[in-house]
DRENVEXVO-546126 format. One record per residue (C-alpha): x, y, z. Coordinates in steps of 0.2 Angstrom, whole numbers, always signed. Example, Ala and Ser with C-alpha at 12.3 -4.5 7.8 and 13.67 -1.06 7.14 Angstrom:
<node <+62; -22; +39>>
<node <+68; -5; +36>>
This chain:
<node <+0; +0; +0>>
<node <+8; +17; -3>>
<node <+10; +30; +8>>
<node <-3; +43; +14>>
<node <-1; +58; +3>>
<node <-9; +68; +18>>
<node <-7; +65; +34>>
<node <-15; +75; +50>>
<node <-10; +68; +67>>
<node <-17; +78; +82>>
<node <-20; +91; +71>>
<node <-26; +108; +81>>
<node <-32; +124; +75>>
<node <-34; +141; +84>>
<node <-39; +157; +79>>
<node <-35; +171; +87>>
<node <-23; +160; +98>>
<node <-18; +168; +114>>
<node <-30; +182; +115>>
<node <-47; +188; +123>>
<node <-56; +180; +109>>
<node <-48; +164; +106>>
<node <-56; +149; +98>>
<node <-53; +132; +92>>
<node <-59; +126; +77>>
<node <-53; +111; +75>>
<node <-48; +96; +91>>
<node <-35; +84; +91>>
<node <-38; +79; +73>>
<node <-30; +63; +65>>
<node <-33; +56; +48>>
<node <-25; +49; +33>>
<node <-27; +50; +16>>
<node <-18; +41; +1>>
<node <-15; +44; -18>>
<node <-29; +43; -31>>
<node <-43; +43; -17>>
<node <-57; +52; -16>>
<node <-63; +58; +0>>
<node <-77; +71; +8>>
<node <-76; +81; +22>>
<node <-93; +80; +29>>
<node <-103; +90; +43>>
<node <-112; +106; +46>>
<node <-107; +123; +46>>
<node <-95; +129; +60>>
<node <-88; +108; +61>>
<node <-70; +112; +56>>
<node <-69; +106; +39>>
<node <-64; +119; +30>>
<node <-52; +125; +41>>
<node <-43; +109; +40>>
<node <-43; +111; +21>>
<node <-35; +128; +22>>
<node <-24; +122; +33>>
<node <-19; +107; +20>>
<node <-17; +120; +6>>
<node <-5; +129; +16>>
<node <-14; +145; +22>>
<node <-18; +141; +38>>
<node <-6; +134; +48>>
<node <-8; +123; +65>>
<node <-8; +130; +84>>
<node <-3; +112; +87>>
<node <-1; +94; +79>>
<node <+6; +89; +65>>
<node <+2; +91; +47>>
<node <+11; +83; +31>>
<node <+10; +82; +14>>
<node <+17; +70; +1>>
<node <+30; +67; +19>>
<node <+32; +84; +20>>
<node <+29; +99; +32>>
<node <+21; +114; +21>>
<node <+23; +127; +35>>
<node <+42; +122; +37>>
<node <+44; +129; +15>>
<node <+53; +144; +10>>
<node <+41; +158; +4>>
<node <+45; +153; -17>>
<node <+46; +132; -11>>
<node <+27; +136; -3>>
<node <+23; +147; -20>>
<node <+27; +131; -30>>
<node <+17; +120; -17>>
<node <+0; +131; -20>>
<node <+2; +131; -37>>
<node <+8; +113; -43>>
<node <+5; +101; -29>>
<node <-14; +108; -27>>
<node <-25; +113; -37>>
<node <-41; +123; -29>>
<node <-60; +124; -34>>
<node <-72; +136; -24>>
<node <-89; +139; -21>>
<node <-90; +154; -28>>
<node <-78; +153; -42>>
<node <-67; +167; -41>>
<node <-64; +169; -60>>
<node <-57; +186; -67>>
<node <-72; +193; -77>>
<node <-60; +205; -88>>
<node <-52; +191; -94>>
<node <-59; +178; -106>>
<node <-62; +159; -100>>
<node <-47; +152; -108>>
<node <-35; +165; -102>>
<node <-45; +162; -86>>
<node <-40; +144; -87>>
<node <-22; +147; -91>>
<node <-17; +163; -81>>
<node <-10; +149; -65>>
<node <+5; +145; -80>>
<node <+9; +163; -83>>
<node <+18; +163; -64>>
<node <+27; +145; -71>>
<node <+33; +154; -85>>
<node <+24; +144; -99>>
<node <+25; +154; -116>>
<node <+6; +162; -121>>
<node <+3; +150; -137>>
<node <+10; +134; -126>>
<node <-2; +138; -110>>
<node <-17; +142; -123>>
<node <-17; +127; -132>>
<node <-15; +117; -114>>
<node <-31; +127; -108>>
<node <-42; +125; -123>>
<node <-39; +103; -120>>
<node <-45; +106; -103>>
<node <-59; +116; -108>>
<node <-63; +104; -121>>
<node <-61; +89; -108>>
<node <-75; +97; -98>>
<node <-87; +103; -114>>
<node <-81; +121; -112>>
<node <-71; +124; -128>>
<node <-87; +134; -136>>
<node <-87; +146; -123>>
<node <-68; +149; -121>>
<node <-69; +168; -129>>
<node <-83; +175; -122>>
<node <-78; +183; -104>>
<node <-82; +174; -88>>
<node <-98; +185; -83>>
<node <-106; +178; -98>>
<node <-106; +162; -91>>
<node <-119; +151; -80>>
<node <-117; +147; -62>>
<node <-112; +127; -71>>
<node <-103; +131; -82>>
<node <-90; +144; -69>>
<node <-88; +131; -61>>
<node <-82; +120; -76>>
<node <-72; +132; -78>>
<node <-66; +134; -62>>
<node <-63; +114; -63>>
<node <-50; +117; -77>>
<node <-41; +130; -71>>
<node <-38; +120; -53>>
<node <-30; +105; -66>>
<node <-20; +118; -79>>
<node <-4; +114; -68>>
<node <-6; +97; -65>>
<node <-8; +93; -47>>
<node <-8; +79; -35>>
<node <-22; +85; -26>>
<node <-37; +93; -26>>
<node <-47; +104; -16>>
<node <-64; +108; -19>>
<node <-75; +120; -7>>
<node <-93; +117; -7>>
<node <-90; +118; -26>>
<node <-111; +112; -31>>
<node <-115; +126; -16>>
<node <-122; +139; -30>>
<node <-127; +129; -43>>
<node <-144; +117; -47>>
<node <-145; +100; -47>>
<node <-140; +96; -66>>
<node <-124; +107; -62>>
<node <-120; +99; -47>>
<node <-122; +83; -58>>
<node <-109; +87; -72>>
<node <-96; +95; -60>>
<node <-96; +80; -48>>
<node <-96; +68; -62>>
<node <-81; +79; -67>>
<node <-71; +78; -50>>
<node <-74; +59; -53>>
<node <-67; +59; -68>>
<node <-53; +68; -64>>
<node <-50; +56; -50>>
<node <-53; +39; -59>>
<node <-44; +44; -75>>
<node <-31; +57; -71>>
<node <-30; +46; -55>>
<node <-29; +62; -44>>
<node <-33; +63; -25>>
<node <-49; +73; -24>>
<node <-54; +81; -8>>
<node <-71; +89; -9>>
<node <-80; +100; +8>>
<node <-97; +96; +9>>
<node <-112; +96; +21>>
<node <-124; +88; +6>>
<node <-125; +71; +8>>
<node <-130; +65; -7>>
<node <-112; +67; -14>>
<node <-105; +55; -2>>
<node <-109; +41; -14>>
<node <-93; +46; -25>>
<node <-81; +44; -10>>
<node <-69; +29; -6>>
<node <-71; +39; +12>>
<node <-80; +49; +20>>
<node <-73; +61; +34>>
<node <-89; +65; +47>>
<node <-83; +82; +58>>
<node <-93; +88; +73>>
<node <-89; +102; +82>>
<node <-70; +104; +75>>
<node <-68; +82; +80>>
<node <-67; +70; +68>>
<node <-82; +57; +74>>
<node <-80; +44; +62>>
<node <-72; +37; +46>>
<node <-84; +28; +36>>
<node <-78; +17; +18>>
<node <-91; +17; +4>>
<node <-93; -1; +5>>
<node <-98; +1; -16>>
<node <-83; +6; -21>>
<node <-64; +1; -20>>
<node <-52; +3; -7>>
<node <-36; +13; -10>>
<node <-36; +15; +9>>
<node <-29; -1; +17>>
<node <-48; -7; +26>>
<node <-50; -26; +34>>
<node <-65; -30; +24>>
<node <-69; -44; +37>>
<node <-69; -34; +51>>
<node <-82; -20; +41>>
<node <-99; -28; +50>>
<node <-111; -18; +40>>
<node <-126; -15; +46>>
<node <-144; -5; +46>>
<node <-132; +6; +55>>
<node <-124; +11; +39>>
<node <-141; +14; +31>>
<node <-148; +25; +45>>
<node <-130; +35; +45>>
<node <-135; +40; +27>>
<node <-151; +46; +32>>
<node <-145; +54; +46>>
<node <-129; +60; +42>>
<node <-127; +69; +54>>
<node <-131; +57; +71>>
<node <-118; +51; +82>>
<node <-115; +30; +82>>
<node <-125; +31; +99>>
<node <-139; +43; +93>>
<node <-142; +31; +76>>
<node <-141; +15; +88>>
<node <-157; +21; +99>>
<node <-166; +26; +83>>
<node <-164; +10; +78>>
<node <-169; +3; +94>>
<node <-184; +15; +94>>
<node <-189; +10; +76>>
<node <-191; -8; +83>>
<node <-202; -4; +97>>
<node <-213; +11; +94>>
<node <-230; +11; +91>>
<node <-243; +23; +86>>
<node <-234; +37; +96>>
<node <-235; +57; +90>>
<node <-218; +68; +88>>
<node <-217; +73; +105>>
<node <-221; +56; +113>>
<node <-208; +47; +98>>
<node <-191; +62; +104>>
<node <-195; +58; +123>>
<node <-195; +38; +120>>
<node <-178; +43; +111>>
<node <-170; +49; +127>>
<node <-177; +37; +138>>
<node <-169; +24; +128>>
<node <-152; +34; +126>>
<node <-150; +29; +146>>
<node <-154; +10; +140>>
<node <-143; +11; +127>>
<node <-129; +20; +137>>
<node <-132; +8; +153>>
<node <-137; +23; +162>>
<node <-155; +16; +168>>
<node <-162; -3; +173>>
<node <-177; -11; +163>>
<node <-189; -6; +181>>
<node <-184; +10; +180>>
<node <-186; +13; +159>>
<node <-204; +4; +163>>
<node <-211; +18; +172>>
<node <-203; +33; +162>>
<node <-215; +25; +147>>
<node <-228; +21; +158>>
<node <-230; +41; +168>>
<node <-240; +54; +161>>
<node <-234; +64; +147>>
<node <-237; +80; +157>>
<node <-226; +70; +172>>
<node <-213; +67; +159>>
<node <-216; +51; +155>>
<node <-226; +44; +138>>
<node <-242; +38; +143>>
<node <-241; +21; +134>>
<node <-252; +8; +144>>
<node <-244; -5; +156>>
<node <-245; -19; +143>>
<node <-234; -7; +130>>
<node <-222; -2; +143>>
<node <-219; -21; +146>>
<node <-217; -25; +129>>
<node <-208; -13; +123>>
<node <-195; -14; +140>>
<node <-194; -31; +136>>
<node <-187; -31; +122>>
<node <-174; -18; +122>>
<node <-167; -27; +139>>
<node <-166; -43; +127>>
<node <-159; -35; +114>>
<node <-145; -25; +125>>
<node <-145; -42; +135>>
<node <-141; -53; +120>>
<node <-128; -39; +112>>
<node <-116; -41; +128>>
<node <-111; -59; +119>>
<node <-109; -48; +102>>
<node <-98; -35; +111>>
<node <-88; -49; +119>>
<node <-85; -58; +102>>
<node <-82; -41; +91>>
<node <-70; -34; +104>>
<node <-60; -50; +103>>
<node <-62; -53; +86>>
<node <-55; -34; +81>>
<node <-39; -39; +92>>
<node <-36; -55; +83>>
<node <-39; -61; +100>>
<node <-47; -80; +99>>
<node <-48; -88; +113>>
<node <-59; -104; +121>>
<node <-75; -98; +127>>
<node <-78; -90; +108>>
<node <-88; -106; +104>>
<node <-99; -104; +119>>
<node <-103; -86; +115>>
<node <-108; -93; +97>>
<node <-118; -105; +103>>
<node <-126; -93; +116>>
<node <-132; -82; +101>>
<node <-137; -96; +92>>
<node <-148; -102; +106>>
<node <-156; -85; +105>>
<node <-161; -86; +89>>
<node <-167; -105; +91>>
<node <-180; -97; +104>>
<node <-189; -87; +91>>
<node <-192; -104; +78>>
<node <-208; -110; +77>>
<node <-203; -129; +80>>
<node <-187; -134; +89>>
<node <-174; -136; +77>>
<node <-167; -152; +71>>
<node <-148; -156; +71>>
<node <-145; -148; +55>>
<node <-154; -133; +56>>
<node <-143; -130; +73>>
<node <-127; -134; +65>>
<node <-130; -121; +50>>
<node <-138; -109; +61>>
<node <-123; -107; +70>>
<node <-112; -106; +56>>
<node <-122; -93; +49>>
<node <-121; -84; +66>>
<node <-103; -84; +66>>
<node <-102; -79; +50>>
<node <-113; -64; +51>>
<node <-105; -57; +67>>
<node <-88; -61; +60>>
<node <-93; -50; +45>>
<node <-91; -63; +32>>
<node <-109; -64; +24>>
<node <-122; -50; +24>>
<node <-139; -47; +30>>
<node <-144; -52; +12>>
<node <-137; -69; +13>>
<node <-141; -71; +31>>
<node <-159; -69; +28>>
<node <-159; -80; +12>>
<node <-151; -92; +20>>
<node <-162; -95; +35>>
<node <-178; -97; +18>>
<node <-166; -107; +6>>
<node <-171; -126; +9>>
<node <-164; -140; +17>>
<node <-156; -147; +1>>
<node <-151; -130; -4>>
<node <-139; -129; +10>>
<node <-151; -118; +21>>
<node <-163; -119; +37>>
<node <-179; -122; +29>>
<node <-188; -106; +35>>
<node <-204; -96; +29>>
<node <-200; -82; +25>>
<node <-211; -73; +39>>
<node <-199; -83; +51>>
<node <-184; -77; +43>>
<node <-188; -60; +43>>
<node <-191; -62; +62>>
<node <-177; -69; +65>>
<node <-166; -60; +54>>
<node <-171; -41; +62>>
<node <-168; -48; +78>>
<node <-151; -53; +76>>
<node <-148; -37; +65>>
<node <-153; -27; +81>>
<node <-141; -38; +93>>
<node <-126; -33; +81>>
<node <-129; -16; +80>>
<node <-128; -13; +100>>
<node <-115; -23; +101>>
<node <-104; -14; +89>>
<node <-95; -2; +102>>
<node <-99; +19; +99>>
<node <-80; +22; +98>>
<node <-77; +10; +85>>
<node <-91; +10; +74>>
<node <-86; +17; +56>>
<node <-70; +19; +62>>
<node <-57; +7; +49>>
C-alpha cells in the first residue's frame, strides 16, 4: 500500500490563539489520506472542515499537531518552495468561483501557468484541451460574466487542473449551482479522480455526494467522529473487509448523516419498538432509551418513564406497552453483551476458548424465536451462519436468504415470515453490540 499523501495527526487549529477571543476550530484531529482517493469532508457549518482544508493547502497553519503532505511539512517551506506548493501540488476549486471577469475563459484557465513561465501560445493550447475535456471549448472567448453558475464552475474545474496537481481541493464547489450542475461538475471531480487518478478532496455538508467517495470524513464540532468506507466502491485505503460488520447502521447513518453512532443506535432501537406514538411522545422515547442504550437506567426504572403521564414526563403508553416494549430492548441489549464480547476480541485477533460458547449462546437466542425446535442440522447451520454474520463474512442479504433457502439447498428451511423475524432480531443484537467508539471507524 503506498504511503498517505496527507497525513494529520493531532491536528489543532486556533484562531486568534492567545488572546481575549480565542477559539478552536478544530480538536485533536487525525486522519490519513492516500493517492488517487477520493474523499469528503462532511458535517455542518462551523464543524472544522474547512479549516482543515485551508490548513492542508497551506494557508492556515496549525496551533498544534502535525500536518504533512506527500511526507512533507508545508509550513516548514521557504516563501518561493510554498509558491510552488499552491500552485503545482494543489489545485483549488471554490464555491463561488473566483474567475477574473475581464479576462476571457481560456486566459481564465491558463493565467495559473503565466507565474510558471509557460510561453502564451503553449499555455493556450494546454487550456483550450482542458476546456474541451470538460465541454467548455465553445465558450472559451466569451468573458467569464457571460457564463452560467455550471458552467463557472467547469471552468473553475480546469483551471484547478491547468498545472497538473496531485491534489485537489474543492470547497462546497455544487454550493451555487442546481442539481444538473452539481451533476456534471461532480461527475467531473470523478473523472478527474478515476482517470487522471488524482486525489480529490471535496467540503461538503450535502450528503448526497458522499456516494462518489472511497471515504467519508464525518466532523462535529471541530472532532473528527468517524471514518466511514463506501462499501460500493474500491479501497485505496488499506480497510480489513472482514472486520467491516455492515449494518442497518450504515443505512440509518446515510439518512442521518449527521447522528452520532450512539444517537443512530437508539433510533434503531426506537424503530423496533414504537407504536402509534405522536412527535413529542416518539423524541422523549428517544432519550429514555439513550439511558438504556448507554447503561445509564435498569429495565424497572425505563418501565415507568414509558408508563407516567406525558405531562409528568413520562409517555403515557399503557402498562402492557411499557412491558413489551421494555422487554425487548433489555433482550436486545442483553443478548448484544455476547456480540460486544465476540467483536471486541475478534477486532484484536484475540481467539480464545470460550468463543464457541458465546456462538452458541447467540445461536440459542435465535433457536428461541423458531416455530418448532430445530433439528440437528438446522442447529449446525444456524450457528455457522451466526458466526459468520457477526464475524462480518456474509451479509444481511445472505443471512436472511439463507435461513428461507431449503434443506437441500444448504439452508434452514424457514418461511419467509420466520426469517424476517429472526433476521431483524439478530440485526438489532449486532448493532448494539458494535462499540460507539469503533463503529465506522477502519
Amino acid at each position: 500500500m503506498p504511503e498517505p499523501i496527507i497525513q494529520l495527526k493531532d491536528l489543532e487549529i486556533t484562531y486568534n490563539l492567545g488572546k481575549s477571543n480565542e477559539y478552536k476550530a478544530t480538536l485533536g484531529v487525525s486522519l490519513e489520506i492516500f493517492p488517487g482517493e477520493f474523499v469528503a469532508f462532511f458535517g455542518p457549518s462551523g464543524c472544522g472542515k474547512s479549516t482543515i482544508m485551508y490548513s492542508i493547502l497551506g494557508v492556515l497553519p496549525p496551533s498544534g499537531g502535525q500536518l504533512l503532505v506527500k511526507g512533507e511539512n508545508p509550513y516548514s517551506f521557504s516563501p518561493e518552495e510554498m509558491v510552488s506548493f499552491q500552485t503545482k501540488t494543489i489545485g483549488i476549486i471554490y464555491q463561488a468561483f473566483f474567475l477574473i471577469n475581464s479576462l476571457s475563459v481560456i486566459d481564465n484557465v491558463a493565467l495559473p501557468q503565466i507565474f510558471e513561465g509557460i510561453q502564451p501560445a503553449k499555455r493556450r493550447k494546454w487550456a483550450l484541451e482542458l476546456l474541451k475535456r470538460f465541454d467548455m471549448d465553445k465558450q472559451g472567448e466569451k468573458f467569464a460574466d457571460n457564463l452560467s453558475g455550471g458552467q463557472s464552475q467547469r471552468v473553475a474545474v480546469s483551471r484547478s487542473m491547468v498545472n497538473n496537481p496531485d491534489i485537489l481541493l474543492a470547497d462546497e464547489p455544487t454550493g451555487n449551482l442546481d442539481s444538473t450542475s452539481t451533476k456534471q461538475v461532480m461527475d467531473s471531480l470523478e473523472e478527474i479522480n478515476i482517470k487522471d487518478k488524482k486525489t480529490v478532496i471535496i467540503i461538503t455538508h450535502n450528503a448526497a455526494q458522499l456516494a462518489y467517495c472511497h471515504r467519508v470524513f464525518y466532523f462535529k464540532d471541530g472532532k473528527l467522529l468517524r471514518t466511514v468506507p463506501n462499501p460500493e466502491k474500491k479501497q485505496i485505503a488499506k480497510i480489513d473487509k472482514q472486520k467491516i460488520l455492515v449494518t442497518e447502521l450504515d443505512k440509518l447513518s446515510k439518512i442521518f448523516p449527521y447522528s452520532t453512532p450512539v444517537e443512530l443506535k437508539v433510533k434503531s432501537l426506537v424503530n423496533y419498538i414504537t407504536q402509534d406514538l405522536n412527535f413529542d411522545q416518539l423524541l422523549r422515547l428517544e432519550s429514555f432509551t439513550k439511558l438504556m442504550v448507554e447503561r445509564k437506567i435498569e429495565k424497572t426504572d425505563f418501565k415507568k418513564m414509558l408508563m407516567a403521564r406525558f405531562h409528568e414526563g413520562g409517555i403515557g403508553v399503557s402498562e402492557d406497552v411499557a412491558n413489551t416494549m421494555a422487554e425487548k430492548v433489555s433482550i436486545i441489549l442483553h443478548e448484544s453483551e455476547d456480540v460486544r464480547r465476540f467483536r471486541r476480541r475478534f477486532m484484536d485477533n484475540n481467539f480464545f476458548a470460550r468463543e464457541n460458547k458465546i456462538i452458541d449462546r447467540m445461536t440459542e437466542y435465535l433457536e428461541e424465536m423458531f416455530q418448532a425446535k430445530p433439528i440437528p442440522i438446522q442447529k449446525k447451520r444456524l450457528k455457522e451462519l451466526v458466526y459468520d454474520r457477526i464475524a462480518g463474512l456474509n451479509d444481511v442479504e445472505i443471512f436472511e436468504n439463507t435461513l428461507r433457502a431449503s434443506l437441500e439447498e444448504g439452508g434452514l428451511n424457514l418461511t419467509r415470515k420466520q426469517a424476517r423475524v429472526v433476521t431483524l432480531h439478530f440485526e438489532k443484537i449486532l448493532i448494539q453490540g458494535i462499540d460507539s467508539e469503533s463503529q465506522g471507524k477502519h
